[in-house]
C-alpha distance (Angstrom), angle and dihedral (degrees) to the residues before:
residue distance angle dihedral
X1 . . .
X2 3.52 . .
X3 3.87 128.9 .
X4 3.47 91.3 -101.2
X5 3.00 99.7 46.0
X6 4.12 90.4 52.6
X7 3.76 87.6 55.2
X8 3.96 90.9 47.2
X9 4.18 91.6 53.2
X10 3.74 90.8 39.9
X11 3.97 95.6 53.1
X12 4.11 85.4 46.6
X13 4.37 82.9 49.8
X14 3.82 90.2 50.3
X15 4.02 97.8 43.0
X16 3.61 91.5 55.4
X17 3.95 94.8 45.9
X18 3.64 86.4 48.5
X19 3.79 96.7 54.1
X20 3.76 94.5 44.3
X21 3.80 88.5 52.7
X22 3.92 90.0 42.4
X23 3.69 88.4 47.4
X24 3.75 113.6 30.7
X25 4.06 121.6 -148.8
X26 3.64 88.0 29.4
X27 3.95 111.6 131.7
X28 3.56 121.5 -127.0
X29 4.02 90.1 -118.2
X30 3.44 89.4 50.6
X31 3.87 89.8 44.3
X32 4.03 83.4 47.8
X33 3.78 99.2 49.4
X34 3.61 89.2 54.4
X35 3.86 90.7 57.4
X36 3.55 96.2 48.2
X37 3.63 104.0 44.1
X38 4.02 87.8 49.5
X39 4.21 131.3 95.6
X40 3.90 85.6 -128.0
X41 3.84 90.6 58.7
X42 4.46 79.7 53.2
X43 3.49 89.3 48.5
X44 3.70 99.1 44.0
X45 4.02 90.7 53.4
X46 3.62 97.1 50.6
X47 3.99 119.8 85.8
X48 3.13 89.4 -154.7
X49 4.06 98.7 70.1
X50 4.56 94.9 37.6
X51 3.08 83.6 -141.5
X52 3.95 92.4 135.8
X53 3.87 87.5 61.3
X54 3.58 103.9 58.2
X55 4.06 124.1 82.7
X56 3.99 113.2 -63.6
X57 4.59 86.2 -130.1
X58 4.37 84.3 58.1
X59 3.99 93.3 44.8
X60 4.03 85.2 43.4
X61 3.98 90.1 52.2
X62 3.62 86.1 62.8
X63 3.75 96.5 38.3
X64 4.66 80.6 54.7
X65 3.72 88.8 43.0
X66 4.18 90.1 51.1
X67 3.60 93.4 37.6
X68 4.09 96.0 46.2
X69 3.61 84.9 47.5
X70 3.62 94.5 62.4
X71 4.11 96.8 -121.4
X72 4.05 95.2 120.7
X73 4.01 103.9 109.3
C-alpha cells in the first residue's frame, strides 16, 4: 500500500471513530456504511480534492453537513 493510500484508509478509520463517539451506540458498520455511501467518502478518495490530508474533525464537518442534509443513500 502506498502512502496515499495509508492516509486514504486512515481518514475512513478516524471518520468512523468520530461518528461513533459523536453518536454513541452506533456500530462501527453502521458508522462505516455511512462513510461509504457518502460524497465525502468520493471526495476523500480522489487526489484530486486532498481531502485525505486534512484533519479527520474538518472531513467529518462535511460528512455532518452531507448527512444533515439528507444526501447519504
Amino acid at each position: 500500500m502506498n502512502e496515499i493510500s495509508e492516509m486514504k484508509a486512515d481518514m475512513v478509520k478516524n471518520l468512523a471513530i468520530l461518528l461513533m463517539n459523536k453518536n454513541k451506540g452506533m456500530e462501527l458498520n453502521e458508522a462505516l456504511a455511512i462513510i461509504f455511501n457518502s460524497d465525502t467518502y468520493q471526495k476523500v478518495m480522489d487526489d484530486k480534492t486532498g481531502l485525505y490530508y486534512q484533519s479527520p474533525r474538518y472531513v467529518l464537518s462535511f460528512l455532518d453537513s452531507e448527512i444533515k442534509n439528507g444526501k447519504i443513500c
